[in-house]
GUPAFI-359025 format. One record per residue: x, y, z of N, C-alpha, C in turn. Coordinates in steps of 0.02 Angstrom, whole numbers, plus 50000, padded with zeros to 5 digits. Example, Ala and Ser with C-alpha at 12.3 -4.5 7.8 and 13.67 -1.06 7.14 Angstrom:
# residues 2
506604971650390506154977550390506604983550390
506424988850354506844994750357506455000250394
//
This chain:
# residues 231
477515316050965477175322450954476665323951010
476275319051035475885319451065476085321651167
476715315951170476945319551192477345325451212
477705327051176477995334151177477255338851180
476685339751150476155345151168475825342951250
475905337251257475825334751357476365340851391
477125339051370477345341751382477425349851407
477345351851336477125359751351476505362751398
476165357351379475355359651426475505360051507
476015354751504476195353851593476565358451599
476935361151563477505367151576477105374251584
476595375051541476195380451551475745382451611
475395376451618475165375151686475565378151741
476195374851747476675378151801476915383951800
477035386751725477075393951731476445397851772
475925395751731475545400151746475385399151857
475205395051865475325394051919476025397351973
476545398751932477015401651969476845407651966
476645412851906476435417151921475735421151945
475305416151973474965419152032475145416652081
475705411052104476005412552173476505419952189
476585418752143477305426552132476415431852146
476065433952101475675440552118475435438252204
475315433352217474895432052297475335434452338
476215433252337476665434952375476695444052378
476635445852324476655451952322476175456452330
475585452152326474945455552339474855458252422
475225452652461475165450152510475555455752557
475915455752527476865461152542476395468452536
476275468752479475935475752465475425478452535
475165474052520474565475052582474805476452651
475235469852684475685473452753476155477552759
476455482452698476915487452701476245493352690
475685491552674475205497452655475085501252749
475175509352736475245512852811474745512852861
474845509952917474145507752958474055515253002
473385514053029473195521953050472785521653124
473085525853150472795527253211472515533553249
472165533453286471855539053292472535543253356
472615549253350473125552553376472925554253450
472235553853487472265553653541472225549253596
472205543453541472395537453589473285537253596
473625540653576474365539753595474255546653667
473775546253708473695552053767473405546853848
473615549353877473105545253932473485539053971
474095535453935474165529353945474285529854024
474295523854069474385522054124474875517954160
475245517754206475735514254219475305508954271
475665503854262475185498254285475785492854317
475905491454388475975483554413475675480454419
476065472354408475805465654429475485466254474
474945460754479474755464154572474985459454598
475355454154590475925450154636476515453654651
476705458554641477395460254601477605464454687
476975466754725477275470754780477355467054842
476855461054827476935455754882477605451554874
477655450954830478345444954794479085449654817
478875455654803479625460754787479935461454877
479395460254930479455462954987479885457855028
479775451954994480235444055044480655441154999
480595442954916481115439854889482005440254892
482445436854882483065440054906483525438254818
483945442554796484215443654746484435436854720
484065436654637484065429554612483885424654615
483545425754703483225417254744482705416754669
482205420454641481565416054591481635417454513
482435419254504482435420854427482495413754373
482595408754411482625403654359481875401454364
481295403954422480585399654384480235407354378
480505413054369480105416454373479825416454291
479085422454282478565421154235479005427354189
478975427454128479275430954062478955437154056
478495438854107477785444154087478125451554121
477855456554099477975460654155477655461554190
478345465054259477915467354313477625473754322
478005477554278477715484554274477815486354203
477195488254171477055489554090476695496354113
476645500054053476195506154023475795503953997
475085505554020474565502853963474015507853941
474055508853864473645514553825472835514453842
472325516153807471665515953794471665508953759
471405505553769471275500153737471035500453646
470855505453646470565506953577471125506153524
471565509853546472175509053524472295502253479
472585495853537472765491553489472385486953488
471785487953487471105485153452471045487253395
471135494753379470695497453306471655493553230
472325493353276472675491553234472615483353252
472225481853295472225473553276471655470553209
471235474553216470735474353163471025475453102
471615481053085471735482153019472335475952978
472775471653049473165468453036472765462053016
472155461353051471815455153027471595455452961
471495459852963471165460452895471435460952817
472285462652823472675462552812472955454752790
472815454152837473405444652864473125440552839
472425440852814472045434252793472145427352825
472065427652902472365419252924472245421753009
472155416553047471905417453122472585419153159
472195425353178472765428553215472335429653287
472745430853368472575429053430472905438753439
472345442253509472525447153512472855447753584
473245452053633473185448453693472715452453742
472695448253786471945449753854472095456353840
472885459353866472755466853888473385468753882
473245474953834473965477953775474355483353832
475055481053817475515487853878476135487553853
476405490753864477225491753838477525489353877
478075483153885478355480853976478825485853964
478765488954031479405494454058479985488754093
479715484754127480105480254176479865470854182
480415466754159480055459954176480065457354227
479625453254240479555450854325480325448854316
480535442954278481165440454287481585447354285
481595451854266482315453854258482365457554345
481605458354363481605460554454481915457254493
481605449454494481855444354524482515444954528
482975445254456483455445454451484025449854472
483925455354469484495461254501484015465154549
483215464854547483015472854601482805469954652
482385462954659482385459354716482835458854792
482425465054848482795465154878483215470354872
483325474754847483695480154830483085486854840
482645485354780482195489554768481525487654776
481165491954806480295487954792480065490654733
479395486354698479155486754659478845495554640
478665497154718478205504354715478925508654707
479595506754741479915514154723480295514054627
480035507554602480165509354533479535511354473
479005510354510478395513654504478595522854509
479095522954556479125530154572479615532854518
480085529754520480465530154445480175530554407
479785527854391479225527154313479045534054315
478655535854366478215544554357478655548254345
479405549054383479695552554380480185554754316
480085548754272480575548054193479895550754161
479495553154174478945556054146478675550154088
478265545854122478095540054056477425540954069
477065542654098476345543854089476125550554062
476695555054064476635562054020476785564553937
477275556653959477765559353888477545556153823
477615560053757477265557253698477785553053669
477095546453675477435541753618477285539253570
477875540553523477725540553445477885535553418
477395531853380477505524253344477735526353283
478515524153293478885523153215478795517653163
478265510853180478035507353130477845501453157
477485500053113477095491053112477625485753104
477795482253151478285477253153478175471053155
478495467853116478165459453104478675454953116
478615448353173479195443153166478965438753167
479135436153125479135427153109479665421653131
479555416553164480215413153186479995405353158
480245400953129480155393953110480465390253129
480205382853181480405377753193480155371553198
480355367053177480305359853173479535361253205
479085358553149478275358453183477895361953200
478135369853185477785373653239477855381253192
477675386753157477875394953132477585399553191
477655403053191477445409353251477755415753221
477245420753231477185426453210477015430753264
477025437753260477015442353300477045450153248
476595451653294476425458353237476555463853303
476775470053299477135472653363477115480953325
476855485353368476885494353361477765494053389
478165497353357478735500153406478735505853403
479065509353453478695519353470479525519953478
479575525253439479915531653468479955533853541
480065531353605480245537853661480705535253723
480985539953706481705544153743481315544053828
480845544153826480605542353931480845534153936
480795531353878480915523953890481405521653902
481835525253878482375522053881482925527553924
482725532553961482725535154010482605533154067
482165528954113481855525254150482285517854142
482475514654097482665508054082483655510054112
483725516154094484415519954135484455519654192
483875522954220484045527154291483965519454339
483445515154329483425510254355483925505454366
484305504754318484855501854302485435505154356
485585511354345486005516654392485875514054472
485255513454480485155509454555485815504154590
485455498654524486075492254541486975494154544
487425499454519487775501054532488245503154606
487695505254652487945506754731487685500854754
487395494254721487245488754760487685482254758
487575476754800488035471154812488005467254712
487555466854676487345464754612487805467354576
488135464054534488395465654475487995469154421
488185473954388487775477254332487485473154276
487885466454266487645462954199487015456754224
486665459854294486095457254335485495459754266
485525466054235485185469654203485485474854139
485005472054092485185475554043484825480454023
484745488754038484305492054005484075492253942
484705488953897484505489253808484205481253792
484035477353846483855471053828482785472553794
482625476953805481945479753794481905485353755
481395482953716481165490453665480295492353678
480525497353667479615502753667479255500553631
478905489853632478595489753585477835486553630
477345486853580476665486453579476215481453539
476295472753598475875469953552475495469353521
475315466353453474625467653441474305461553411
474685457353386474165451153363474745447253354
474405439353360475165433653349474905429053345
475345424853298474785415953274474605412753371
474935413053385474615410253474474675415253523
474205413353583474115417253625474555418353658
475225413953671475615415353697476055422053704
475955427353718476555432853683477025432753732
476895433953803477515433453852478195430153835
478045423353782478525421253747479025425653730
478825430253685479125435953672479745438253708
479605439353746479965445153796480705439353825
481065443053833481135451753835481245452953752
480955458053717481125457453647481415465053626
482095463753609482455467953556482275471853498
482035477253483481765476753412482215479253373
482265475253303482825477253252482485480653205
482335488153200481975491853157482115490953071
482785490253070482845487452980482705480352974
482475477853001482275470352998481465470353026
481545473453051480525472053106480155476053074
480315482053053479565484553038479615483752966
478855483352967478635482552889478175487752840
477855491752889477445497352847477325505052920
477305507152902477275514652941476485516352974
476425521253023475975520953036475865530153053
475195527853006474875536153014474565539053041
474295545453082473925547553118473455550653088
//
């Protein structure tokens, strides 16, 4: 008798215990699908920005010679007002309950050093795809964040997260074309570069500082984003 009421007590215990892991999970869910907000004139202004290695490197390199040590980063990104993904790094922290890393300095990569190295090295310099850039209108053109995107990846020892704006715009992936169109009248095979290997996205916080990791990153919108974002 005595034990069978042990019994139940331990069984209750675990119920009850399962169901505030079940509300924490959902509390939790609730909260990062809840619509994050930004102020609408920080989507104005942004800047196109190179490496500043990227014009010295681009001028002697020869096609492919530095794509197996080259760095994951880009060489030419767009980069907003900083306010921007500061004021949504604050809301994701706050959100996230757990140490999250922001990076030095937020930009959209238009182009990765490696993927230069790889097919424009030698073909193209850095400044005439700079010129491409102005000309796909990416410092004019509005871009619209279709949502708060979250990835998680797990391995042996180690979870990593990434919290990511992805935008809406048609200059992006306009520019990621015409560039591409280059390598066609050149000695490089086309599959040197993939224009759809990159999406219009915008880091914003990740369990390590590492984000370049990242890249080049795909975004799968029915899978990545998790809550919408309002102006």
């Amino acid at each position: 008798m005595v034990r069978s009421k042990t019994l139940i007590k331990i069984a209750a215990a675990l119920g009850v215990l399962a169901g505030l892991g079940f509300l924490f999970v959902r509390s939790a869910r609730d909260s990062r699908s809840t619509a994050y907000t930004i102020d609408g004139e920080r989507l104005r202004h942004w800047a196109l920005v190179l490496d500043p290695g990227s014009r010295q490197s681009g001028a002697s390199s020869t096609p492919g010679a530095a794509a197996a040590s080259s760095p994951p980063g880009p060489m030419l990104a767009l980069r907003p007002p900083p306010e921007l993904a500061m004021g949504l790094f604050k809301q994701v922290f706050a959100r996230a309950m757990e140490s999250l890393n922001a990076p030095a300095v937020s930009a959209i990569p238009l182009l990765l050093q490696g993927e230069f190295d790889r097919a424009f090295a030698g073909r193209a310099t850095p400044d005439a795809l700079l010129g491409v850039a102005r000309n796909a209108g990416l410092e004019s053109a509005a871009f619209e964040p279709r949502c708060l995107a979250y990835r998680r990846v797990s391995a042996p020892g180690i979870t990593r997260q990434l919290y990511f704006v992805l935008f809406d715009a048609p200059a992006f992936g306009r520019f990621r074309e015409q560039i591409g169109a280059l390598l066609n009248g050149g000695a490089g095979p086309r599959a040197d570069f993939d224009p759809a290997a990159l999406s219009p996205v915008l880091f914003i916080a990740a369990s390590d500082p590492m984000f370049d990791r990242w890249l080049p990153l795909r975004a799968n919108p029915g899978a990545d984003c998790v809550a919408p974002i309002a102006r």
